[in-house]
C-alpha positions as CSV (number, residue, x, y, z in Angstrom):
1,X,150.1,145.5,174.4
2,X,152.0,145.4,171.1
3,X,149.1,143.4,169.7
4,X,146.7,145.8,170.3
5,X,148.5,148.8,169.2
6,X,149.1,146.7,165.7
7,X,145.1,145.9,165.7
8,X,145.0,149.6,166.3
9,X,147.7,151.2,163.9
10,X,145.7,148.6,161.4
11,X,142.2,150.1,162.0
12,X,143.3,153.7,161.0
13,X,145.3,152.5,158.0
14,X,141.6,151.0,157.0
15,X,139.7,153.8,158.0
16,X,141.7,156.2,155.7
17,X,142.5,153.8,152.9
18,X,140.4,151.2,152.9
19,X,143.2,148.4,153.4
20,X,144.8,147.9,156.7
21,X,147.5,145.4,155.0
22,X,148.6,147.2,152.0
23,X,148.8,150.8,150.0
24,X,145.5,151.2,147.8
25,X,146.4,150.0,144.3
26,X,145.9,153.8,142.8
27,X,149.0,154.9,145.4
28,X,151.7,153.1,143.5
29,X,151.0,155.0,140.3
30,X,151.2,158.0,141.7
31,X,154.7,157.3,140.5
32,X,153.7,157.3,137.1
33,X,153.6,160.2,134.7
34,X,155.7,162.1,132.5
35,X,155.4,165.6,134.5
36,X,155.8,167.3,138.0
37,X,151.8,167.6,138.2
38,X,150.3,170.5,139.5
39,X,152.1,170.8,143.3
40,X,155.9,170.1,144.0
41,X,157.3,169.7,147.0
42,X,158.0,172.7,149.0
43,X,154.3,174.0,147.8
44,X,151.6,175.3,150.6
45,X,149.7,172.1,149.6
46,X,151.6,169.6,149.9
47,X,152.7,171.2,153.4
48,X,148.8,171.6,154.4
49,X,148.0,168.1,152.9
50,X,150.9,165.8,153.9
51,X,150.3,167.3,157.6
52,X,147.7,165.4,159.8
53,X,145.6,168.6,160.0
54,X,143.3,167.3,157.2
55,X,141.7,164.7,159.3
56,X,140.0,167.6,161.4
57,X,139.6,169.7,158.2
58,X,137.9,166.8,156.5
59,X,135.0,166.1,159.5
60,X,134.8,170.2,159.5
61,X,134.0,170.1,155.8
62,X,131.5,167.6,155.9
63,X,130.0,169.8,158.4
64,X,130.0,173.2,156.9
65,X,128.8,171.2,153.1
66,X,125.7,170.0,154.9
67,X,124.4,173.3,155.2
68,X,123.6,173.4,151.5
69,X,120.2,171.9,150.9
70,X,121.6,171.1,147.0
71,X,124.7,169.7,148.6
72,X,123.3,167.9,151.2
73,X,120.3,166.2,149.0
74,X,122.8,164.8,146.3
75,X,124.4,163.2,149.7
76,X,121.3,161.2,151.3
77,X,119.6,160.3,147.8
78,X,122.6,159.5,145.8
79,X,125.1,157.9,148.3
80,X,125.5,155.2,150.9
81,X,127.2,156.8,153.4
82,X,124.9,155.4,156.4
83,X,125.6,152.1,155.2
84,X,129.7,152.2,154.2
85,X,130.5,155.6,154.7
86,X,134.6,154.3,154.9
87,X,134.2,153.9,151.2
88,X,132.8,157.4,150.2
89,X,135.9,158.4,152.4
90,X,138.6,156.4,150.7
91,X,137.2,157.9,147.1
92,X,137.5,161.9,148.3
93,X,141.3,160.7,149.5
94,X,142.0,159.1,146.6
95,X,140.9,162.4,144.7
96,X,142.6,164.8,147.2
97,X,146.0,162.9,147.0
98,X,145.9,162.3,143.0
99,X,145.3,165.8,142.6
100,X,147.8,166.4,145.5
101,X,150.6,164.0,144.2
102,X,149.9,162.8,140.6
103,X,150.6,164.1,137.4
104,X,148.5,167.0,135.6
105,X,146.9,163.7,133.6
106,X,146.4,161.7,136.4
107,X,145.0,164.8,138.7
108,X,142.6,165.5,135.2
109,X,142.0,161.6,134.7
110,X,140.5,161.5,138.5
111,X,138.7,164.7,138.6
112,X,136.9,163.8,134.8
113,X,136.4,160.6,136.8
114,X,134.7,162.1,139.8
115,X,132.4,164.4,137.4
116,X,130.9,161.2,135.3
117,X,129.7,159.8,139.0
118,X,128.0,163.2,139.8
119,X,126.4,163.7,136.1
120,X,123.6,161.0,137.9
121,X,123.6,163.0,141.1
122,X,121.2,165.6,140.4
123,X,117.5,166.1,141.5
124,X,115.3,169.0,143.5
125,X,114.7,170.2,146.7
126,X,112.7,173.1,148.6
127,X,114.8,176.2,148.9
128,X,114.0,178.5,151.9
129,X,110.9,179.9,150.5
130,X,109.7,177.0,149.5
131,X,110.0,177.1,145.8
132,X,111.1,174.3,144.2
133,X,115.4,174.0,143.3
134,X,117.2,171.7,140.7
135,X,120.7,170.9,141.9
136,X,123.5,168.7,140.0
137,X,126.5,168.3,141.8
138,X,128.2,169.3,138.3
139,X,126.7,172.5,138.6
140,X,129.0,175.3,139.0
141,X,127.5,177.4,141.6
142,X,127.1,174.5,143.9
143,X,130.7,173.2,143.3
144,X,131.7,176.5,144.2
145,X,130.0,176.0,148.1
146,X,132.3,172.4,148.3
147,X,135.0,173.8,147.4
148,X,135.1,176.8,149.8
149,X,134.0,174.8,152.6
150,X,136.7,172.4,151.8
151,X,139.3,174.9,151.2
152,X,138.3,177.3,154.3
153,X,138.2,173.9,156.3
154,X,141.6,172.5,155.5
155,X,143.6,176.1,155.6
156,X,141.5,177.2,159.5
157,X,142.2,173.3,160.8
158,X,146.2,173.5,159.3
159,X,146.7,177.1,161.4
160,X,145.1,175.0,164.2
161,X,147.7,172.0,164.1
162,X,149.6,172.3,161.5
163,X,152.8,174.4,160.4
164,X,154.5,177.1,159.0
165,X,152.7,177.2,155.1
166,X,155.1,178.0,152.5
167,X,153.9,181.2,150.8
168,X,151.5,181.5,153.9
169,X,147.7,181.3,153.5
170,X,147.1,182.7,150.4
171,X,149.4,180.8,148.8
172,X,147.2,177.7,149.8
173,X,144.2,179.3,148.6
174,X,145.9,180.0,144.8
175,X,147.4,177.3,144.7
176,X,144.2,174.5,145.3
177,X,142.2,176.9,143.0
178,X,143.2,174.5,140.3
179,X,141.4,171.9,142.2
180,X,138.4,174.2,142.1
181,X,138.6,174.4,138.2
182,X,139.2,170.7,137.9
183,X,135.7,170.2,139.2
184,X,134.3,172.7,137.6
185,X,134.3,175.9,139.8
186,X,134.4,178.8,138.0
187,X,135.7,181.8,139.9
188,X,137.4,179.7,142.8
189,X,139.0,182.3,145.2
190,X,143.0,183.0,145.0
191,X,143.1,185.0,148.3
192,X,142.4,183.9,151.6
193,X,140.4,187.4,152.1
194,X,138.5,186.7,149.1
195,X,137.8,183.1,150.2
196,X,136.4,184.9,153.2
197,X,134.1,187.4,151.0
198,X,132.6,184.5,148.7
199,X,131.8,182.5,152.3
200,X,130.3,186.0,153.6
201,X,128.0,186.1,150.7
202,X,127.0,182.3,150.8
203,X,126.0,183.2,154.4
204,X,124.3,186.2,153.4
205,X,122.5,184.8,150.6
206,X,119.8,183.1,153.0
207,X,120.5,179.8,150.8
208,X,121.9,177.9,153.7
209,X,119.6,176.5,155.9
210,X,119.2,173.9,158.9
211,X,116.7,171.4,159.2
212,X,115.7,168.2,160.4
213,X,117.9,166.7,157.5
214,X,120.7,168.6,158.7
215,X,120.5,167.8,162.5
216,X,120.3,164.1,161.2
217,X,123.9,164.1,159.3
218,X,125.7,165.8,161.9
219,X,124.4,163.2,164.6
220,X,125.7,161.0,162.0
221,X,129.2,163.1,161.5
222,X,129.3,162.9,165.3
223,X,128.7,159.1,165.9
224,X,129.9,157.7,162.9
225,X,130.0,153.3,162.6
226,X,133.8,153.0,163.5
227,X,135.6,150.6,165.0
228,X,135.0,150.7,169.0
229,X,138.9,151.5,169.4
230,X,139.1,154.6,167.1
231,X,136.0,155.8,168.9
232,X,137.3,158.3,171.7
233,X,140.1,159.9,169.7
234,X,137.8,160.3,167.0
235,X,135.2,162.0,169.7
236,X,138.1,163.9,170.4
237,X,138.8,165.0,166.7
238,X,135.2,165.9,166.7
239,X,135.3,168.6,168.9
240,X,138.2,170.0,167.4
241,X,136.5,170.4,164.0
242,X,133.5,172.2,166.6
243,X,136.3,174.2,168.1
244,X,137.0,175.3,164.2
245,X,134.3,176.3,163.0
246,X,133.8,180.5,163.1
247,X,130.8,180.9,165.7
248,X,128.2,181.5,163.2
249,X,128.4,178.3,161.9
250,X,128.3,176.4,165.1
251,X,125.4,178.4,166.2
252,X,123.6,177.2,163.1
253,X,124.4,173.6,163.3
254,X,123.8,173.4,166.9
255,X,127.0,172.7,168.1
256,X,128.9,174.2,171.2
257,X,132.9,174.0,172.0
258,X,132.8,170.9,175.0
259,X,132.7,172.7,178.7
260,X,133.0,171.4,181.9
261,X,130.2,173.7,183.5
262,X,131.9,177.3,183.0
263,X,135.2,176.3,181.8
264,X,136.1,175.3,178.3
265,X,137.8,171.9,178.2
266,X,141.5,171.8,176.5
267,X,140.3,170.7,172.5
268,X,142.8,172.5,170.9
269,X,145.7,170.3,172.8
270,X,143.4,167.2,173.2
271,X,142.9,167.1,169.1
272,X,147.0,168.0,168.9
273,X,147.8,165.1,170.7
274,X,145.2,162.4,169.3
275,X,146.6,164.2,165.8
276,X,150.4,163.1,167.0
277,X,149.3,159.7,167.8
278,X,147.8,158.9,164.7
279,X,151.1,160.3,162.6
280,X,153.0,157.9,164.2
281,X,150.6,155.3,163.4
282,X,150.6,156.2,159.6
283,X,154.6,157.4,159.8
284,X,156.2,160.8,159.4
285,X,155.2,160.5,155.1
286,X,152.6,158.6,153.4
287,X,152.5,156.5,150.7
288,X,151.1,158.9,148.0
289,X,153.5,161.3,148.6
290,X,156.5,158.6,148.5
291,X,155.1,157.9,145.0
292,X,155.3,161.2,143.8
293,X,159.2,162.0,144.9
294,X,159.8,158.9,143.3
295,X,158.1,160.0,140.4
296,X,159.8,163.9,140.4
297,X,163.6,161.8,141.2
298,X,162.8,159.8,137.4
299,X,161.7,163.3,136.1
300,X,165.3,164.9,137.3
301,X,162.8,167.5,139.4
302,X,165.6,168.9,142.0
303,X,163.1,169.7,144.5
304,X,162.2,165.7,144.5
305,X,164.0,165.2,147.8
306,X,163.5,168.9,149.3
């Protein structure tokens, strides 16, 4: 038994970083830098990112971002994902917990890094009236759509399973707005009320559409290649990223909250308990964010050990 939950506990440290034997060699200089960065601890990010609520929040993003034509074309003709999708994973973690944990250089140095691999992802597709759309996954507008999905995804799955949010909701929302310019976004929302008008007009827009493209990368989300033991909780995290998304959105994708005939099964506890398994297999703090105190302890930042 103890063999197995290693093999286990080793699989998700793999799945998440890419290295089931040691930290990621961008992790240890997190430490480095000669500032606080852009979130201390005690912030509403570093309470909504160093919970395990992300893990839903990121299969929920993935989910809402498909339903961007732009967004979803720069995915299939510009990335691998079907054939190592771990790998495009570890890269959007690495970002997240640099601009999470690092320094203000090291948070810029990794978002400037990010935008020279999307100056080649850029092409056309057919918008919903069938004219022809140039999208570049530098372009503003369409960075705008990522980063409300993302941010909509990770504050909704955090209310979920996570807890209380320093500053509450909005204070999320201001506060990963510098994410949002970091990439390019130029009028990220600061509110969680106005995060919810932008999304409203996205979905009035008639830009977002369902297709055959789409039904193909949620089968995908749904059944990605992972190893045979992560397979049920994952199925399990799943549904709680369904169970997430506001109705209008699930309608769209095709998805329904798992019943058993008339009565809706338990996801909410089923995805809080497969969440509480996994933070014990990853421990109560991560390694990016043990790199960061010990950068804010060498700074003299008193909040370093809060």
């Amino acid at each position: 038994m103890r063999s197995f939950l290693r093999k286990w506990q080793d699989e998700v440290k793999k799945t998440f970083t890419g290295r089931a034997d040691e930290v990621p060699d961008w992790v240890p200089k997190l430490a480095e830098g000669n500032d606080p960065g852009y979130h201390l601890p005690g912030s509403a990010v570093w309470a909504v990112h160093g919970s395990m609520s992300p893990i839903v929040a990121g299969i929920r993003t993935l989910l809402m971002q498909a339903l961007h034509p732009g967004a979803l074309a720069g995915v299939h003709e510009h990335s691998n994902f079907r054939e190592d999708p771990l790998i495009r994973l570890a890269n959007t973690i690495r970002w997240i917990f640099t601009v999470t944990y690092g320094s203000t250089e090291a948070a810029e140095i990794a978002s400037r890094r990010v935008r020279r691999l999307h100056e080649a992802v850029q092409g056309s597709y057919s918008d919903n009236l069938g004219a022809q759309r140039d999208y570049s996954a530098n372009d503003p507008e369409l960075a705008s759509w990522i980063h409300l999905a993302f941010t909509d995804a990770f504050l909704t799955a955090h209310k979920i399973w996570g807890g209380a949010i320093p500053g509450g909701p909005d204070a999320y929302v201001r506060e990963w707005a510098q994410a949002g310019r970091l990439m390019g976004v130029e009028d990220p929302p600061l509110t969680e009320a106005d995060m919810h008008r932008q999304l409203d007009r996205w979905y009035e827009s008639g830009e977002l559409r369902v297709d055959g493209r789409v039904a193909e990368t949620v089968e995908f989300i749904r059944n990605p290649p992972l190893n045979r033991m992560l397979r049920p909780g994952y199925r399990i995290l799943f549904a709680g990223a369904v169970y997430s998304l506001e109705p209008r959105y699930r309608q769209m994708l095709g998805l329904a909250v798992p019943r058993l005939g008339p009565v809706a099964l338990p996801v909410r506890l089923a995805t809080k308990a497969v969440l509480a398994v996994v933070r014990l297999a990853l421990g109560p703090r991560g390694p990016s964010e043990l790199a960061a105190r010990e950068r804010l302890r060498r700074l003299g930042v008193p909040a370093a050990d809060a």
